[in-house]
N, CA, C and O atoms as a GROMACS GRO file, in nm:
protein
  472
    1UNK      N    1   0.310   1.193  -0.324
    1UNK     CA    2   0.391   1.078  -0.365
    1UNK      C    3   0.391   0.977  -0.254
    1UNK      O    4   0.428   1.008  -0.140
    2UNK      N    5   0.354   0.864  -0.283
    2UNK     CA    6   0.346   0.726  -0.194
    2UNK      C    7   0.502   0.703  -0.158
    2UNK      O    8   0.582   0.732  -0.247
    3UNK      N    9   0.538   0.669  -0.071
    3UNK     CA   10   0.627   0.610   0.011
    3UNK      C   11   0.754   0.539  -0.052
    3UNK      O   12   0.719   0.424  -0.023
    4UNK      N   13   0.882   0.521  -0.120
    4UNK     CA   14   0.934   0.421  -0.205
    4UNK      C   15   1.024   0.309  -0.139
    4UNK      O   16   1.106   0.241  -0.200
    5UNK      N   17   0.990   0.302   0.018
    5UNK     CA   18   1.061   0.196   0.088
    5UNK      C   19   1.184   0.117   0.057
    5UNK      O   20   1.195  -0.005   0.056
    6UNK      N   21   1.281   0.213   0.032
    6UNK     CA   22   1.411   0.218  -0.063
    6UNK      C   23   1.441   0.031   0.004
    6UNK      O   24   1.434  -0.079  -0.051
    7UNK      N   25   1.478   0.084   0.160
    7UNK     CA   26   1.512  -0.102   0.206
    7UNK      C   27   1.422  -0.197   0.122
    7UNK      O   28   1.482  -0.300   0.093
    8UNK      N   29   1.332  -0.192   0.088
    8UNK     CA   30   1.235  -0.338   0.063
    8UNK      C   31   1.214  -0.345  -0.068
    8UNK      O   32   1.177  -0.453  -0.115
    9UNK      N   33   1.236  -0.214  -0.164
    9UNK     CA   34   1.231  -0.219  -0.316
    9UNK      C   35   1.319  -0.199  -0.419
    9UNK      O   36   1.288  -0.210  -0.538
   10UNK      N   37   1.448  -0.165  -0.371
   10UNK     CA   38   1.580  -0.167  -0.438
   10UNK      C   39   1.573   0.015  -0.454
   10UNK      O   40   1.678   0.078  -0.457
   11UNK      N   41   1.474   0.066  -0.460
   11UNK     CA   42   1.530   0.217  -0.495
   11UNK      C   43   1.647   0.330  -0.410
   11UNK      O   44   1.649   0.342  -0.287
   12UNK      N   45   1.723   0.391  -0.488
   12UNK     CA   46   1.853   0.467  -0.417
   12UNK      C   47   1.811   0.519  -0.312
   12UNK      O   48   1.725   0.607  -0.324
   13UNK      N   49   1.847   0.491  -0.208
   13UNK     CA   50   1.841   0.577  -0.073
   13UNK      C   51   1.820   0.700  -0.058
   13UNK      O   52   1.757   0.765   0.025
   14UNK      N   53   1.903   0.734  -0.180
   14UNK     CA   54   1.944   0.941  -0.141
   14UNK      C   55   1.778   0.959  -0.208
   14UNK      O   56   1.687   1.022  -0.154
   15UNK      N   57   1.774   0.910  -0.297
   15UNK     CA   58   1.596   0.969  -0.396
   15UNK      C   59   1.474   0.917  -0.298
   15UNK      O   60   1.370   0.976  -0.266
   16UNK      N   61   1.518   0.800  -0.265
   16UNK     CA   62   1.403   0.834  -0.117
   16UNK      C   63   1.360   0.930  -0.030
   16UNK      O   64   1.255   0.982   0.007
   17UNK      N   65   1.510   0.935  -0.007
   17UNK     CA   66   1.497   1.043   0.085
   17UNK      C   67   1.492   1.196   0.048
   17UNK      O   68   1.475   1.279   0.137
   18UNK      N   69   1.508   1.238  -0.104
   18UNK     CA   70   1.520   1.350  -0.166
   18UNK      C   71   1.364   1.364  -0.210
   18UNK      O   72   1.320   1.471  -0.254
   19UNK      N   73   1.279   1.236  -0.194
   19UNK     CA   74   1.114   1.248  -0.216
   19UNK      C   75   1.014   1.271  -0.081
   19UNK      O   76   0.892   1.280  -0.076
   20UNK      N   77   1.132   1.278   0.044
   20UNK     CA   78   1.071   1.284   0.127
   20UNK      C   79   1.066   1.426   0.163
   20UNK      O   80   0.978   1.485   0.226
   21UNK      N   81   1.188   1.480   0.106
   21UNK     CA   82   1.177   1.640   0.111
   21UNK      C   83   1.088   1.732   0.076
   21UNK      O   84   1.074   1.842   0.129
   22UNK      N   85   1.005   1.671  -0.046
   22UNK     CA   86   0.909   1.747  -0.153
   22UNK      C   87   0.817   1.784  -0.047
   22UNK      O   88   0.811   1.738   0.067
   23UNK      N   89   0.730   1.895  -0.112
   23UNK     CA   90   0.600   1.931  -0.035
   23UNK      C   91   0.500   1.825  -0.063
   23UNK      O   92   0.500   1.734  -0.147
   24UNK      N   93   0.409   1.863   0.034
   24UNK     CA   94   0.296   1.739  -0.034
   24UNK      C   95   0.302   1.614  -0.012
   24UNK      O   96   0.200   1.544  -0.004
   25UNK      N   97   0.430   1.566   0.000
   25UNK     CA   98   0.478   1.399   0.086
   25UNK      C   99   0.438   1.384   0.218
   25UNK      O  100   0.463   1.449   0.319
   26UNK      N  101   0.374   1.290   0.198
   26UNK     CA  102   0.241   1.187   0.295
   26UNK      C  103   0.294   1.061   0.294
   26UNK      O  104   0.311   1.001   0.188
   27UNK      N  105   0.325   1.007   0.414
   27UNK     CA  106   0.353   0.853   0.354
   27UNK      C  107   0.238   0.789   0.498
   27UNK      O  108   0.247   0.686   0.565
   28UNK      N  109   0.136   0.902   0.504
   28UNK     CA  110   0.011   0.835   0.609
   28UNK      C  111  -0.098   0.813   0.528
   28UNK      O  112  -0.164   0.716   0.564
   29UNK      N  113  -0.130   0.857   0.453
   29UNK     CA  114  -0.261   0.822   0.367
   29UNK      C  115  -0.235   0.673   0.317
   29UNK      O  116  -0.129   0.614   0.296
   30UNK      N  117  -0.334   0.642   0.308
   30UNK     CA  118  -0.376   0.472   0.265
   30UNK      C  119  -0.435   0.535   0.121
   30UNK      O  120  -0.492   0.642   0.102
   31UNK      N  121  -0.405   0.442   0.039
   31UNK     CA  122  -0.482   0.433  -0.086
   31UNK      C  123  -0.620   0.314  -0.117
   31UNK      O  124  -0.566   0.208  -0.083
   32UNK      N  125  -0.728   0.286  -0.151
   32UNK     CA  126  -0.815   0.194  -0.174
   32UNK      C  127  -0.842   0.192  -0.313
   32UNK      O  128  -0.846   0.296  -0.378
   33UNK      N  129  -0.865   0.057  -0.372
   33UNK     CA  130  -0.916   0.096  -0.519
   33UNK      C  131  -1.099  -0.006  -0.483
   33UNK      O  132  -1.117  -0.088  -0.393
   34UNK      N  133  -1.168   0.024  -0.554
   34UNK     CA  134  -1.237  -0.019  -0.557
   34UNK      C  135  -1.290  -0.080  -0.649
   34UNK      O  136  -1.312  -0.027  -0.758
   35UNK      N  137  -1.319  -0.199  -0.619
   35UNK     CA  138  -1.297  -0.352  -0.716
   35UNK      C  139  -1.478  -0.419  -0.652
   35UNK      O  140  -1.553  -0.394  -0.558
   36UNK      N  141  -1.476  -0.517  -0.779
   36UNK     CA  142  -1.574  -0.594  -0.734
   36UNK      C  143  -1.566  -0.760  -0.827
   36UNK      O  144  -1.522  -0.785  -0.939
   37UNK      N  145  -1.612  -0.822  -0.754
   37UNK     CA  146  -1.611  -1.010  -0.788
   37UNK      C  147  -1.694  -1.033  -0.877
   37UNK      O  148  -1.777  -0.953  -0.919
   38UNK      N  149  -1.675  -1.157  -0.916
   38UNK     CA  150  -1.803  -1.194  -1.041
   38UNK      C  151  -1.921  -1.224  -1.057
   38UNK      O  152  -1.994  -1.240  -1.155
   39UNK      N  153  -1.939  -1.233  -0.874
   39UNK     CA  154  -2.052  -1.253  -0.803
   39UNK      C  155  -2.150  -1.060  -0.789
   39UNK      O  156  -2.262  -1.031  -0.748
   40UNK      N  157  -2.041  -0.975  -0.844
   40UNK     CA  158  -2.124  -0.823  -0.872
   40UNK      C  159  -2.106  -0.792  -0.676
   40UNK      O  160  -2.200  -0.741  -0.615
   41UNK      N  161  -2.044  -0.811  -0.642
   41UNK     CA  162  -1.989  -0.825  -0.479
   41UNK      C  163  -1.858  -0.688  -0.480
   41UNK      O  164  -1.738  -0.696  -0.508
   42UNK      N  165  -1.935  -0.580  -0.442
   42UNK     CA  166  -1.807  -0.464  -0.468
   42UNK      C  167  -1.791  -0.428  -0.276
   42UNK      O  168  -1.854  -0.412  -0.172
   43UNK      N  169  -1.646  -0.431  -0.342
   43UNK     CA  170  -1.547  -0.370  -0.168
   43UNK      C  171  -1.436  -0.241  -0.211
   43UNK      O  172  -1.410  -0.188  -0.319
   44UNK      N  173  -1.400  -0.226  -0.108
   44UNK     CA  174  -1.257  -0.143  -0.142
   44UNK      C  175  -1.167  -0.220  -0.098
   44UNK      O  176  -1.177  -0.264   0.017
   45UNK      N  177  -1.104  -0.239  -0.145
   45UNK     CA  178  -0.903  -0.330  -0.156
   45UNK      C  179  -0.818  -0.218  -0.125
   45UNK      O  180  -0.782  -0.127  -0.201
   46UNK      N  181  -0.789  -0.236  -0.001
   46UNK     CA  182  -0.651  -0.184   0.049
   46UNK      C  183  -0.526  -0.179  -0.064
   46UNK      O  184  -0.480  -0.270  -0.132
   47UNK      N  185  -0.493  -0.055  -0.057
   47UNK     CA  186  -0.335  -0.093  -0.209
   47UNK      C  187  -0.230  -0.057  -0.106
   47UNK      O  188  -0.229   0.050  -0.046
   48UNK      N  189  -0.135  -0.163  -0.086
   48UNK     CA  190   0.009  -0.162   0.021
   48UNK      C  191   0.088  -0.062  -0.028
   48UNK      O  192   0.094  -0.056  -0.150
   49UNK      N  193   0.154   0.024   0.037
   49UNK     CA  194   0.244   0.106   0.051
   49UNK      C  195   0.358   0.052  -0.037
   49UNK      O  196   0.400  -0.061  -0.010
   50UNK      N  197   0.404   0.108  -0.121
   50UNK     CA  198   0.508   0.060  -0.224
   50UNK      C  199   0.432  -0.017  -0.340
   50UNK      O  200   0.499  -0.054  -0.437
   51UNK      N  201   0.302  -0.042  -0.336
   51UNK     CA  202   0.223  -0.153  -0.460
   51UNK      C  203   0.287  -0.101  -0.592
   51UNK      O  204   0.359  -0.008  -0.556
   52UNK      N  205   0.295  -0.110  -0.681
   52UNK     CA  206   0.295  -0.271  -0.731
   52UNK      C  207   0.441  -0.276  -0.694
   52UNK      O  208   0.476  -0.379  -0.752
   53UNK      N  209   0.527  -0.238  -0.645
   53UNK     CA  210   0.680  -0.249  -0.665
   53UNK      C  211   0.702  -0.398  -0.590
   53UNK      O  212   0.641  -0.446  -0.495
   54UNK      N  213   0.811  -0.453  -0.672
   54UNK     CA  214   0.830  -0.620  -0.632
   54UNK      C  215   0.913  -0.590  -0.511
   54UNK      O  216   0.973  -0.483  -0.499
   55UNK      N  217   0.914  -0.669  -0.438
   55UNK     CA  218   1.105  -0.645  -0.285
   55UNK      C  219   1.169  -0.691  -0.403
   55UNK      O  220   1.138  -0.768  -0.494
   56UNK      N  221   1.275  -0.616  -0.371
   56UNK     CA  222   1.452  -0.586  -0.413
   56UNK      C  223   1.463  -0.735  -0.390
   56UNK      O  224   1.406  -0.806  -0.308
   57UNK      N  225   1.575  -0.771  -0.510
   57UNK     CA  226   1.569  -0.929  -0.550
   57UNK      C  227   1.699  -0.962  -0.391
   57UNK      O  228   1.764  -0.881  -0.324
   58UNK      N  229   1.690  -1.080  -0.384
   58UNK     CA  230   1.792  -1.156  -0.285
   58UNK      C  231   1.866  -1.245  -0.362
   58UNK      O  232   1.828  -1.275  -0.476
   59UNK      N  233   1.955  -1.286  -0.317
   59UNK     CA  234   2.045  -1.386  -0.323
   59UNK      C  235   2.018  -1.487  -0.434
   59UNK      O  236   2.096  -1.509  -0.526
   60UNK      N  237   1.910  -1.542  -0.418
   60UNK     CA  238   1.781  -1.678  -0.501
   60UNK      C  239   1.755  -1.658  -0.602
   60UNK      O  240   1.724  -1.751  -0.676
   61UNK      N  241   1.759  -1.505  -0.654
   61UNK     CA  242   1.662  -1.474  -0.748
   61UNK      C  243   1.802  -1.437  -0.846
   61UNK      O  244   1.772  -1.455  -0.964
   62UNK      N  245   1.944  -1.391  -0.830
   62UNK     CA  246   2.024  -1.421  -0.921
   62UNK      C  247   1.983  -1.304  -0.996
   62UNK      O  248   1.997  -1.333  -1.115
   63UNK      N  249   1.932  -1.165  -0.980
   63UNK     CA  250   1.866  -1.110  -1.052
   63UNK      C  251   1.990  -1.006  -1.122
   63UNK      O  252   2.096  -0.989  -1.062
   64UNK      N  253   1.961  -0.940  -1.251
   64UNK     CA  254   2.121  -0.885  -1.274
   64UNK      C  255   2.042  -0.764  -1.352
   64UNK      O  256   1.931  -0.755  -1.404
   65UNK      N  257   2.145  -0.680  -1.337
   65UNK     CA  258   2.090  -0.551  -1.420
   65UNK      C  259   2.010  -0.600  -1.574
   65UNK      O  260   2.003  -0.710  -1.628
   66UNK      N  261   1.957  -0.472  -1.610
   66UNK     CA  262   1.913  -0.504  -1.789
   66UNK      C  263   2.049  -0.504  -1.860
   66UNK      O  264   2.067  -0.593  -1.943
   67UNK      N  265   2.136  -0.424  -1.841
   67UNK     CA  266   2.255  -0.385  -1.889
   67UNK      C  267   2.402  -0.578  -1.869
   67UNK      O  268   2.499  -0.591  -1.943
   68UNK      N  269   2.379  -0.646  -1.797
   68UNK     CA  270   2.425  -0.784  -1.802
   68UNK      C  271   2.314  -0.914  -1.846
   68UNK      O  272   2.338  -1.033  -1.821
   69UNK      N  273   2.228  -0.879  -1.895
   69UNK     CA  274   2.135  -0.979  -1.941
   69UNK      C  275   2.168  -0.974  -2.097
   69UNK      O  276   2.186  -0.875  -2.168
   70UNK      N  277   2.168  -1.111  -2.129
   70UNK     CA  278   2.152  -1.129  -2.336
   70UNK      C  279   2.057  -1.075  -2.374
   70UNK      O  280   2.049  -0.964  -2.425
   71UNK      N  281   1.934  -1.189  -2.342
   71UNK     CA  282   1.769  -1.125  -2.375
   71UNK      C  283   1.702  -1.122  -2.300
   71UNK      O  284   1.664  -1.204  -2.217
   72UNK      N  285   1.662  -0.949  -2.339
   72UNK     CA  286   1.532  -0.902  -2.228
   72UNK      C  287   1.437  -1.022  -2.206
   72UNK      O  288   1.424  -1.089  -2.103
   73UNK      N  289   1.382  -1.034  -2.309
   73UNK     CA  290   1.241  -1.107  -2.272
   73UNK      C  291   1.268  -1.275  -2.145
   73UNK      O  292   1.178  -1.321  -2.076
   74UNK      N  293   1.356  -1.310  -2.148
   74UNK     CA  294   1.414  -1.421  -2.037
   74UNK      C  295   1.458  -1.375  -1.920
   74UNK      O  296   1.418  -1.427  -1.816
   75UNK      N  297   1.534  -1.284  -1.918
   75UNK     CA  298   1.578  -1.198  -1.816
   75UNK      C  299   1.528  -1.198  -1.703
   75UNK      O  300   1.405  -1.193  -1.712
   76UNK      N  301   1.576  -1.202  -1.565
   76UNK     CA  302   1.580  -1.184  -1.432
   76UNK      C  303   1.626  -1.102  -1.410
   76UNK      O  304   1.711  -1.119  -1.322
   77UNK      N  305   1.615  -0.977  -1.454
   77UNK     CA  306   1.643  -0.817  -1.406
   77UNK      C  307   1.594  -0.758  -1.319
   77UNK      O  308   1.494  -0.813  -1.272
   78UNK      N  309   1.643  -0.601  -1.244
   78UNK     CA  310   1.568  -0.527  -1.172
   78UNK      C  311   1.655  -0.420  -1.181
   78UNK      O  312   1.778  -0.411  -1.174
   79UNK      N  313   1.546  -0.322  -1.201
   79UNK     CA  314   1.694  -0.185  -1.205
   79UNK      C  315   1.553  -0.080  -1.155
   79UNK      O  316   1.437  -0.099  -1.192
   80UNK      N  317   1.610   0.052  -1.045
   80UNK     CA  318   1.514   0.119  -0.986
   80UNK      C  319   1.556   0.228  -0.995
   80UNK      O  320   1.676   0.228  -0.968
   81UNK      N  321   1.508   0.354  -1.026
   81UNK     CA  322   1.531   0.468  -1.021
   81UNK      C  323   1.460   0.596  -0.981
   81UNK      O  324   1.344   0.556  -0.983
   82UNK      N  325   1.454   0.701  -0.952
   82UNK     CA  326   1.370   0.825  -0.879
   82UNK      C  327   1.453   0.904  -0.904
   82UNK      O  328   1.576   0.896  -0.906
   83UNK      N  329   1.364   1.008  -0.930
   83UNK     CA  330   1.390   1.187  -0.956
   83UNK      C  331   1.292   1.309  -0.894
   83UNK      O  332   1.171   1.291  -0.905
   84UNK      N  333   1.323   1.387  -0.853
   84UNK     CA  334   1.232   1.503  -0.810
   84UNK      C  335   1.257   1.616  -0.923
   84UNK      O  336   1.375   1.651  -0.921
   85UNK      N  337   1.193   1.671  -1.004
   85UNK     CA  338   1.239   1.784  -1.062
   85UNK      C  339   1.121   1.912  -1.039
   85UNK      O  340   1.009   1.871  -1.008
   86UNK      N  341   1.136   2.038  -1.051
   86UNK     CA  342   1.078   2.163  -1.064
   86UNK      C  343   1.050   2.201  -1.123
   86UNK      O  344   1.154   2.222  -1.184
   87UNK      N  345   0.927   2.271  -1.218
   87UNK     CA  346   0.891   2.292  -1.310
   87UNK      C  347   0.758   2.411  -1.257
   87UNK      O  348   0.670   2.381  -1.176
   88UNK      N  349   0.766   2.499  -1.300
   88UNK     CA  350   0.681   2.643  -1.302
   88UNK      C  351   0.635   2.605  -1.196
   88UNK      O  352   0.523   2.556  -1.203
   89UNK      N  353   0.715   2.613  -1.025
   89UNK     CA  354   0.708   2.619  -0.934
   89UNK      C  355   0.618   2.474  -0.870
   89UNK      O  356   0.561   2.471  -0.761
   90UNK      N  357   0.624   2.380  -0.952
   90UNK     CA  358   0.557   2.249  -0.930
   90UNK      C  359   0.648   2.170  -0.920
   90UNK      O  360   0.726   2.150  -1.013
   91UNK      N  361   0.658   2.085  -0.757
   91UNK     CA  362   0.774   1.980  -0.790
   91UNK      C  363   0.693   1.865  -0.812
   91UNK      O  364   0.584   1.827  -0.769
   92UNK      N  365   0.786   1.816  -0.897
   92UNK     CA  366   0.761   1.642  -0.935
   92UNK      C  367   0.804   1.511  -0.930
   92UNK      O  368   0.914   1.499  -0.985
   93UNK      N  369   0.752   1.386  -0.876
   93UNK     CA  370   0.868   1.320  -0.789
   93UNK      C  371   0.814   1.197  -0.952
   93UNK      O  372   0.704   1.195  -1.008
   94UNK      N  373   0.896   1.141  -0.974
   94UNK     CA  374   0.892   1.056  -1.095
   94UNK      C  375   0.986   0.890  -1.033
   94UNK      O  376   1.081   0.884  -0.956
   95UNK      N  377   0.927   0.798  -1.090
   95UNK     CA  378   0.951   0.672  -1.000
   95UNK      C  379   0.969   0.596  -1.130
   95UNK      O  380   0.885   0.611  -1.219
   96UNK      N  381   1.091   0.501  -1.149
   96UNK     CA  382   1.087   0.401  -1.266
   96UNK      C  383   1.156   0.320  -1.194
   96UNK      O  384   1.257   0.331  -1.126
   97UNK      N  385   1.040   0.183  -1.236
   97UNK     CA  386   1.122   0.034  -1.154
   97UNK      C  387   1.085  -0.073  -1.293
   97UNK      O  388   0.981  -0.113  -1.347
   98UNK      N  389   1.232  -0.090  -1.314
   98UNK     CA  390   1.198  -0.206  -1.429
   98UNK      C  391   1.216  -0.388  -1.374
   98UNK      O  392   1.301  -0.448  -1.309
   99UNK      N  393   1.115  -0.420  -1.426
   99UNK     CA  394   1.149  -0.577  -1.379
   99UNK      C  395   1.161  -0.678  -1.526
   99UNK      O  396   1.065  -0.671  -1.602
  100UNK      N  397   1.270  -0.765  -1.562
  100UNK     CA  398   1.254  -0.875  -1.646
  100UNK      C  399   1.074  -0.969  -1.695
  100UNK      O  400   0.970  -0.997  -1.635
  101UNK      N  401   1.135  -0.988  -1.848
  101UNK     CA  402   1.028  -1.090  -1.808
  101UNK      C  403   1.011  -1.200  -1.757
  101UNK      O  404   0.908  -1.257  -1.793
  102UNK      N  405   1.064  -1.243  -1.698
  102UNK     CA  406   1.064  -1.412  -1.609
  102UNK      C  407   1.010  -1.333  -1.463
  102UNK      O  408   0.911  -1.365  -1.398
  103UNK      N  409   1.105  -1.223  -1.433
  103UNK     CA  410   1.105  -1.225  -1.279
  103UNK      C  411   0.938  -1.130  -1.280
  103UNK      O  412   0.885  -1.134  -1.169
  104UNK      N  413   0.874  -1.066  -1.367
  104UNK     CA  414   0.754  -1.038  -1.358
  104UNK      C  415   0.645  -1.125  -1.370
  104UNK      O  416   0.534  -1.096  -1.326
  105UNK      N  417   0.679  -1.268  -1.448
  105UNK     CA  418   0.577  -1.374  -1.445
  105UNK      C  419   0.558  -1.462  -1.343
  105UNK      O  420   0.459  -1.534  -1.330
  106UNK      N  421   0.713  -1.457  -1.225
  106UNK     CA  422   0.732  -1.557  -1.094
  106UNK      C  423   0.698  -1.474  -0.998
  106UNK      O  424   0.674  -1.539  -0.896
  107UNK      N  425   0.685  -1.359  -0.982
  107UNK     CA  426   0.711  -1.259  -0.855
  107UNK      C  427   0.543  -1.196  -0.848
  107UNK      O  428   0.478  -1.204  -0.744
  108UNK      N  429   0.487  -1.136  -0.972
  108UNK     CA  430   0.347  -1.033  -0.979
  108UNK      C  431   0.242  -1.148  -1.006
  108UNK      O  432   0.208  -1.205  -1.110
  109UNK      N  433   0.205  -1.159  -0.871
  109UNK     CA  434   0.116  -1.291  -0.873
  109UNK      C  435  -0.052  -1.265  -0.990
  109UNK      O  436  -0.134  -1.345  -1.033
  110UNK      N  437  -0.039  -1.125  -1.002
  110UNK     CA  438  -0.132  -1.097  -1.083
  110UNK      C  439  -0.173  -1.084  -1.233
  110UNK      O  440  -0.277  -1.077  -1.299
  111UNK      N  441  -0.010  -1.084  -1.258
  111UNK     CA  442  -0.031  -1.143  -1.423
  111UNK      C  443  -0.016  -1.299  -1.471
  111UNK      O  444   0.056  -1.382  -1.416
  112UNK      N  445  -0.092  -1.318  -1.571
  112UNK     CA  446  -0.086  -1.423  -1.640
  112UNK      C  447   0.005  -1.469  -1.709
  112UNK      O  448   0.088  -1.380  -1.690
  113UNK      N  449   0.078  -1.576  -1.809
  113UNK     CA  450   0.145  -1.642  -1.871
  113UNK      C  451   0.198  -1.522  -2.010
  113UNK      O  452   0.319  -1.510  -2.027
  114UNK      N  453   0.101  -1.441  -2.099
  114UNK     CA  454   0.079  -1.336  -2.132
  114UNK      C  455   0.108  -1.237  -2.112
  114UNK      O  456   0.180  -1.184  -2.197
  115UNK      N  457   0.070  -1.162  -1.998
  115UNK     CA  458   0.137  -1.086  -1.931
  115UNK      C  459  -0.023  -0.996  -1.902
  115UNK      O  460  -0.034  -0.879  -1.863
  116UNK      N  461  -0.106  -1.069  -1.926
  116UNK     CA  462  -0.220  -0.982  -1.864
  116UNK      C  463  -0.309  -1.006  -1.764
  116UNK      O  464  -0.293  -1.127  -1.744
  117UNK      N  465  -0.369  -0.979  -1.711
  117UNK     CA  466  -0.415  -0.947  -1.565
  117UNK      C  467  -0.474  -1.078  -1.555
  117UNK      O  468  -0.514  -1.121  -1.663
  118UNK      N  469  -0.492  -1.157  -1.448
  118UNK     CA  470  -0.570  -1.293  -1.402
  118UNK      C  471  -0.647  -1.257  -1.331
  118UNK      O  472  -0.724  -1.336  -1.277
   0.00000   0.00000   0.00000
């Protein structure tokens, strides 16, 4: 399980730190995906520690639970959550970060108007 940088992404402190407990937690490995341009030009792209997770909204962003918003689809939400559970001696660390649709079209420089990849 990658890293969930509770300070910089809104997720609960204690589940951070209850993912840091698990076996198997690495927060030294680098991840790469490997991508290529239109020019047929292939590299590996560094993926940042916490990717895709947006930083935890500030002050500006006015951002409010899903649970105080009218409509989803306008919405400036953020709500973050983590679990570790056990299962036939396998633990499992499970990560849900929801973002609005406004604050995913201003913030994830990688989607489009749509909501699909640019």
């Amino acid at each position: 399980m990658r890293i969930l940088r509770y300070s910089e992404t809104d997720f609960p402190a204690n589940k951070a730190k209850s993912f840091e407990q698990c076996s198997g937690y690495n927060d030294q490995f680098e991840l790469y995906l490997w991508t290529e341009n239109a020019k047929k030009k292939e590299w590996l792209e560094k993926i940042e520690s916490g990717y895709p997770y947006l930083h935890k909204p500030n002050d500006l962003d006015k951002s409010l639970s899903p649970a105080e918003v009218s409509t989803l689809n306008t919405g400036r939400f953020s709500a973050r959550d983590a679990t570790t559970f056990v299962f036939e001696g396998i633990t499992y660390c499970l990560a849900l970060a929801i973002d609005g649709n406004r604050r995913c079209h201003e913030k994830y420089e990688a989607l489009d108007r749509k909501g699909k990849k640019k």
